[in-house]
C-alpha positions, 0 to 999 in steps of 0.5 A, spaced: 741 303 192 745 296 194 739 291 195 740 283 196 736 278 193 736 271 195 734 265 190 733 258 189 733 256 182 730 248 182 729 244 175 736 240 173 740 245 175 745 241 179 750 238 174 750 243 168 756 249 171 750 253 175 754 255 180 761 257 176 756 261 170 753 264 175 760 266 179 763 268 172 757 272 170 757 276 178 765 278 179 763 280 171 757 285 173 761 286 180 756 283 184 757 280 191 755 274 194 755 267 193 752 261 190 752 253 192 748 246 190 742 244 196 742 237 198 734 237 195 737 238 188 736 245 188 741 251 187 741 257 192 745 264 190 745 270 195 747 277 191 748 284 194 749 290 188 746 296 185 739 294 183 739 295 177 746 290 177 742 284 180 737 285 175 742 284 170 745 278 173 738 275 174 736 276 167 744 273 164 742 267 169 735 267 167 737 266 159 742 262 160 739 257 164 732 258 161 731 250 159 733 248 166 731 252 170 723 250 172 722 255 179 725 261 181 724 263 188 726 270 190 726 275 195 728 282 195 731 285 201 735 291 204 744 290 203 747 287 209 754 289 206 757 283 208 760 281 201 766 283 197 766 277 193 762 272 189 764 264 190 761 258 189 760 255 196 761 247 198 
């Protein structure tokens, strides 16, 4: 079943290829969505995939990004269907 997860990552997550990792890492998996910088220094990601595919995609940013990463902000909820893709927003 396709679910959607929204996060905010807050830490030094800003400036360390948060963003173009974290885009890789989904067209890899076949996640949708998108992932951009907040002006309050956080990073926010919207995802939409099989359940099992976001976790996969949460866990590779988790590890990859484990010493910078302080908070992590999720909240799961039913897939829109509104992503083919996965960007980087501006």
């Amino acid at each position: 079943m396709k679910k959607q997860v929204h996060i905010y990552y807050s830490g030094r997550v800003q400036g360390i290829g948060f963003r173009f990792t974290a885009e890789r890492m989904a067209q890899e998996l076949g996640v949708g969505g998108w992932v951009k910088n907040l002006s309050d220094g956080r990073v926010e990601v919207i995802a939409e995939a099989q359940e099992d595919k976001l976790k996969e995609f949460i866990a590779q940013i988790n590890k990859t990004f484990s010493q910078y990463i302080q908070d992590i902000d999720i909240n799961w909820q039913p897939a829109m269907g509104e992503f083919r893709d996965f960007g980087v927003k501006f």
